[in-house]
N, C-alpha and C positions, 0 to 999 in steps of 0.2 A: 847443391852439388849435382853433379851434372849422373844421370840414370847408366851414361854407359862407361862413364872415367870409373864407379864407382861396382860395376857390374854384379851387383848383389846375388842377385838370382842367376847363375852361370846354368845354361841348358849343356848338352852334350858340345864336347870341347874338343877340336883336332887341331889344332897348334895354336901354341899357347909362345910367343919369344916376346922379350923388352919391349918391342913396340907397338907390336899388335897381336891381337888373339882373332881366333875362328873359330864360332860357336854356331850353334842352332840361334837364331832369331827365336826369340820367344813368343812373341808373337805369328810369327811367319810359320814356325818348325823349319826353315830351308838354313843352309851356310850362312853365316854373315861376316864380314871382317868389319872388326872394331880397333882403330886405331889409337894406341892409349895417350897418347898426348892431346889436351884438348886444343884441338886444331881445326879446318875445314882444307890447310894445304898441306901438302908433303912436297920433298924433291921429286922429279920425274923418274930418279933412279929408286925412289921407295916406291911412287905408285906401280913402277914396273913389275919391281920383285911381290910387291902384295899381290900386286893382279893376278899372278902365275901363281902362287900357291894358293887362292882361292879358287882358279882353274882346275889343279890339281883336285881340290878339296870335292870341289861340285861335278868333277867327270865321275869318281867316285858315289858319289852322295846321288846321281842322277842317272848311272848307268850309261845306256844305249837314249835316254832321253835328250829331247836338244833344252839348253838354255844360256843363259846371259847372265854379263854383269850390269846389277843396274845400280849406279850410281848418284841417283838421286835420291836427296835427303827428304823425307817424307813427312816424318814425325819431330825429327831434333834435326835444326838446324844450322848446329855449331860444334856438332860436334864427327869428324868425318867415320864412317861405315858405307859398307856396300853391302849388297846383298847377292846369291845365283841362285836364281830365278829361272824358273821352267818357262818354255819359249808360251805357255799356255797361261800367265797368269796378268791377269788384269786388273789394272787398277782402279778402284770406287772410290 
């Protein structure tokens, strides 16, 4: 079973609805949305509405800081999440 369908370990949680949750990355400590259906697509009218409230989540969580959503699957690759990322973090 897949690490994020099954999210054992929930870090700090700011919306939580049927589809998707918004947690700390546990890794990362930044926002992340975890989409609960194991999927890699959504309609364009969910990725819209997700997009905005993880907007929401990270202008919050980031202040006056600048950053982004990044969209690319890093670690799991089947299963859909993003992350908001500080316009300062780079990938190794």
């Amino acid at each position: 079973m897949c690490q994020l369908c099954i999210l054992e370990h929930k870090t700090k949680v700011y919306m939580d609805t049927k589809k998707f949750i918004i947690l700390d990355c546990m890794d990362c400590q930044i926002p992340m949305m975890v989409w609960k259906d194991h999927t890699m697509s959504i309609s364009a009218q969910d990725e819209e509405m997700v997009e905005s409230m993880l907007h929401k989540v990270a202008r919050e969580f980031y202040k006056s800081d600048k950053y982004y959503i990044d969209k690319v699957q890093r670690k799991i690759f089947d299963h859909l999440h993003w992350h908001a990322r500080n316009n300062d973090w780079v990938h190794t």
